[in-house]
C-alpha positions as CSV (number, residue, x, y, z in Angstrom):
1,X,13.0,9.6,8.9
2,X,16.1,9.9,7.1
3,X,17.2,13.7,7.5
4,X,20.8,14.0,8.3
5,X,23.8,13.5,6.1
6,X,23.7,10.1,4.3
7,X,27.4,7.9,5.1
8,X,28.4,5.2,2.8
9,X,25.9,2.6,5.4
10,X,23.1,4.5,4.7
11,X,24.0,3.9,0.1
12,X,24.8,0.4,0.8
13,X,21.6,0.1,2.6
14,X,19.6,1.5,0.1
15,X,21.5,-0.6,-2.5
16,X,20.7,-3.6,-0.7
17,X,16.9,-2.6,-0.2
18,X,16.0,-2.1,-3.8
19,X,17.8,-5.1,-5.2
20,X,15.9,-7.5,-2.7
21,X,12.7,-5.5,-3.6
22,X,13.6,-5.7,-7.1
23,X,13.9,-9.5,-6.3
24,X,10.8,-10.3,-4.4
25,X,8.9,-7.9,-7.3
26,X,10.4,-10.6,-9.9
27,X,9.3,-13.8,-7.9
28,X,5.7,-13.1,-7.1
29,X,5.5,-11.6,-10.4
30,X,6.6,-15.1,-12.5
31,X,4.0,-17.3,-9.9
32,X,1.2,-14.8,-10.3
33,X,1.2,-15.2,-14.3
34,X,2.6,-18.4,-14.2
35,X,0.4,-20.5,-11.8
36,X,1.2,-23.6,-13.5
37,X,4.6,-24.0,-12.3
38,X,3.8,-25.5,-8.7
39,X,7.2,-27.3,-8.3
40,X,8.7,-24.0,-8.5
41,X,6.3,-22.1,-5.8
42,X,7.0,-24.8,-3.1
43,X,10.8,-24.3,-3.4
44,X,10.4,-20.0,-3.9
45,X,9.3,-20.2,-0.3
46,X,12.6,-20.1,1.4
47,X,13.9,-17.0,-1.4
48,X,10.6,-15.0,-0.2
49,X,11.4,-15.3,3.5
50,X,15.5,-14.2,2.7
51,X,14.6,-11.3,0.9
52,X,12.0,-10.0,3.6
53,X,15.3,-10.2,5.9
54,X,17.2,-8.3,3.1
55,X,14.6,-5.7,3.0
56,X,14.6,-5.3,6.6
57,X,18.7,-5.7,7.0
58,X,18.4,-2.9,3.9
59,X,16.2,0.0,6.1
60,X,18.4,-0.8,9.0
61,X,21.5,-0.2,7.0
62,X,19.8,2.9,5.9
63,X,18.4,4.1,9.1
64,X,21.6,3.5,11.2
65,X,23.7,5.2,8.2
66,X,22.4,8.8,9.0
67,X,24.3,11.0,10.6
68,X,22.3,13.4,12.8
69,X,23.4,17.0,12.6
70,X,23.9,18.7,15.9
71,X,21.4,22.1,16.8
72,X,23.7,24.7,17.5
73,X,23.3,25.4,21.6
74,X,21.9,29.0,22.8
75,X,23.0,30.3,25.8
């Protein structure tokens, strides 16, 4: 999926995709042992949501910042 040579999109991309995964991994992490803290679930809601777009602005970044190689053309 990603063969090619890798621009500056495609590091930014990936920069982007593990910090929002690093994010969500923190969030469910804190209200799966933490149950208890209810208030705080109802208001993680709209953070969840944004960082699902961040990981799906991230692969886009990536995906659109590889450069195909050209086959060289027999004749």
């Amino acid at each position: 999926m990603f063969e090619g040579k890798k621009t500056i999109v495609f590091w930014i991309g990936l920069l982007v995709l593990c910090s929002a995964s690093l994010f969500l991994y923190s969030i469910f992490w804190t209200l799966f042992f933490y149950p208890s803290l209810y208030s705080m679930s109802m208001s993680a809601a709209p953070v969840v949501v944004g960082g699902f777009f961040l990981i799906l602005t991230g692969l886009i970044l990536m995906k659109s910042g590889v450069k195909k190689q050209k086959s060289p053309t027999v004749f």
